[in-house]
C-alpha positions in Angstrom: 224.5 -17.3 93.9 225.3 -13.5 94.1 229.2 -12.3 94.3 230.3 -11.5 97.4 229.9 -8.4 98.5 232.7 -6.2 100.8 233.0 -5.6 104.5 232.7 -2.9 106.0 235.8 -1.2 108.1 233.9 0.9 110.8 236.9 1.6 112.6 240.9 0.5 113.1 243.2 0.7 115.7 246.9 0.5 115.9 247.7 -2.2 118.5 251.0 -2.5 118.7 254.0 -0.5 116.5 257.3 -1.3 115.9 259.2 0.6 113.3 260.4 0.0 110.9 259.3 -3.6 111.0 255.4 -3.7 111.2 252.3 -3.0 113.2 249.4 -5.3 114.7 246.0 -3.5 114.0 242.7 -4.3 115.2 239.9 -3.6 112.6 235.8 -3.1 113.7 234.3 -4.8 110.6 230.6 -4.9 109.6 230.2 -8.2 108.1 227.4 -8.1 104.8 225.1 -10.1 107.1 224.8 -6.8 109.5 227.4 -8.8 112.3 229.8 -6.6 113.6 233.7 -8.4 114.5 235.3 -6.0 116.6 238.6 -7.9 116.7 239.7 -8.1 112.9 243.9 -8.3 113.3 245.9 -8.0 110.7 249.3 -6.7 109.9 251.0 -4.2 108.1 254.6 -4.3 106.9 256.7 -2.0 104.5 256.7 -3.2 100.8 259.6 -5.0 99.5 261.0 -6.0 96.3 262.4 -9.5 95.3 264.8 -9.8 92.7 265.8 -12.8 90.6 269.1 -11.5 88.6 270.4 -13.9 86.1 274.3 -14.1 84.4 273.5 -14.2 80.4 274.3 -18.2 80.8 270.9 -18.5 82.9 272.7 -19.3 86.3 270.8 -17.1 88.9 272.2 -15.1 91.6 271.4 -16.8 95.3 272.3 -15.9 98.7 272.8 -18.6 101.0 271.4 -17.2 105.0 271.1 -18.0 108.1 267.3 -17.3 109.1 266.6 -16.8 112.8 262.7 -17.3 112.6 263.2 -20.8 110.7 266.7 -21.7 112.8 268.4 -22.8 110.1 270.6 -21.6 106.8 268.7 -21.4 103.5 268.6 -19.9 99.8 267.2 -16.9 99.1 267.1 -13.9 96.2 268.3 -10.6 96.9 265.7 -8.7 98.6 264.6 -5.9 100.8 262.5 -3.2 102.0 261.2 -0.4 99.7 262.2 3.0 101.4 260.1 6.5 101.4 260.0 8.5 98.0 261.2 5.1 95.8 259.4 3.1 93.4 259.5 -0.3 93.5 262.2 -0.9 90.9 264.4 2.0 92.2 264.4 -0.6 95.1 265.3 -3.5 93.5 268.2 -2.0 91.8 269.4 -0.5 95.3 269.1 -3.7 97.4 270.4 -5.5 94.5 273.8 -3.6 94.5 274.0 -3.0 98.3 273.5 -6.5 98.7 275.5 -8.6 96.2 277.6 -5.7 94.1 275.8 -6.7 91.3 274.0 -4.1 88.5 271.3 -5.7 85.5 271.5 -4.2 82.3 267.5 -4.8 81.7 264.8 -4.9 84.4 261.8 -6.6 83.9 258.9 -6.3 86.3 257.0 -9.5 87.0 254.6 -8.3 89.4 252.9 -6.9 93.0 251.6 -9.5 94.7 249.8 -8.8 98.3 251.8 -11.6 101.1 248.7 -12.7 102.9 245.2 -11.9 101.9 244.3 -12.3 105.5 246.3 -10.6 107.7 247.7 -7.9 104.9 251.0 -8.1 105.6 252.6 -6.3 102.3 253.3 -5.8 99.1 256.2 -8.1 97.5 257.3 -6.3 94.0 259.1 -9.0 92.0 261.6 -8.7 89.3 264.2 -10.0 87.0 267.3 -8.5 86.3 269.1 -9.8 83.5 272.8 -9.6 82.2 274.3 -8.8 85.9 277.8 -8.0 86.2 279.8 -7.3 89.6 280.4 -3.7 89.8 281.5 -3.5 93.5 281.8 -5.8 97.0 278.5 -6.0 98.4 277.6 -3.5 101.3 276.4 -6.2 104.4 276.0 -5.0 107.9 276.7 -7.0 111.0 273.4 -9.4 110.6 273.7 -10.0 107.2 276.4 -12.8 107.2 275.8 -14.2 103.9 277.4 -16.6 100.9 276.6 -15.5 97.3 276.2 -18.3 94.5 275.3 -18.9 91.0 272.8 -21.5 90.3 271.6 -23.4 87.0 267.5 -23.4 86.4 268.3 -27.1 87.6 270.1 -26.6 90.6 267.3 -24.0 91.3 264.6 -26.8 90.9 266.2 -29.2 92.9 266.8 -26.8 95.6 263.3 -26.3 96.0 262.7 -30.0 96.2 265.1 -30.4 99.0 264.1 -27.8 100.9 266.6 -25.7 100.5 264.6 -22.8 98.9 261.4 -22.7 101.6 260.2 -19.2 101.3 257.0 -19.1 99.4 257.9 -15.5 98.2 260.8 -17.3 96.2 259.4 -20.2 94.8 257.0 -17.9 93.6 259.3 -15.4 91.5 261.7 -18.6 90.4 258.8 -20.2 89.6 258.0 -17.4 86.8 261.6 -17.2 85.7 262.8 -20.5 85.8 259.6 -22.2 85.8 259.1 -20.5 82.6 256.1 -18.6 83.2 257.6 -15.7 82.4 259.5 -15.0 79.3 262.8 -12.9 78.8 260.4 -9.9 77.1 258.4 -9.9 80.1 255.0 -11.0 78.5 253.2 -14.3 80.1 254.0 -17.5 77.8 
């Protein structure tokens, strides 16, 4: 059976725009059969980094939310959008102080991984950031009501079993630093 082969974008249109959050655009595809799909959607975000910063005992920094889309309070990392003119981890170390006051003696990247491979979405950048210490209060704005919290690898695992943790983005980066899929010198086990 031969490998796939790519489509074909013949054209793209931006449906709908609303900054800074995302846009809806409609792709003209031509499929390696020869079809043509004229209404392709997908959706394009900023990037953003995730951030999993751990206390040298292990505990991990959380943030305990309300989410309006889900209706209901849950545990997140530290996270946020990556702005014009900054890498990835120049991100990360911004949102992580703006949000939570905190600063990581050693960054580790664990990976860009693409949100949906169907719709596009983003680009999620994840890392660690080890030995935190609070150097100031954290910066929130008016919808950022938050609780921080410090949990233990265990805590962290049974969060995710009770549903606490739902957001896929984070099981996946706690699942490479307390899942152990990811070690300390940033090389895969």
């Amino acid at each position: 059976m031969p490998a796939p082969a790519p489509w074909k974008t013949q054209a793209t249109r931006t449906v709908l725009e609303l900054p800074p959050w995302f846009s809806v655009l409609k792709d003209t595809v031509q499929l390696p059969s020869g079809r043509v799909v004229d209404d392709y959607y997908r959706i394009a975000a900023p990037d953003y980094v995730l951030v999993s910063a751990r206390r040298e005992d292990g505990s991990i920094l959380m943030e305990r939310h309300y989410k309006q889309c889900l209706g209901r309070v849950i545990l997140t990392s530290p996270a946020g959008g990556v702005d014009a003119g900054e890498t990835p981890l120049e991100a990360a170390q911004r949102e992580l102080l703006e949000e939570t006051g905190f600063v990581a003696a050693s960054w580790q990247p664990l990976g860009s991984f693409v949100v949906d491979g169907t719709r596009g979405i983003c680009t999620a950048h994840l890392f660690c950031a080890d030995q935190i210490r609070c150097e100031a209060p954290p910066s929130t704005d008016d919808m950022e009501e938050f609780e921080l919290l410090f949990l233990s690898p265990g805590e962290i695992r049974a969060a995710v079993r009770e549903g606490e943790i739902p957001l896929l983005p984070d099981i996946a980066i706690l699942s490479l630093v307390v899942g152990g899929l990811w070690n300390r010198d940033g090389a895969l086990p």
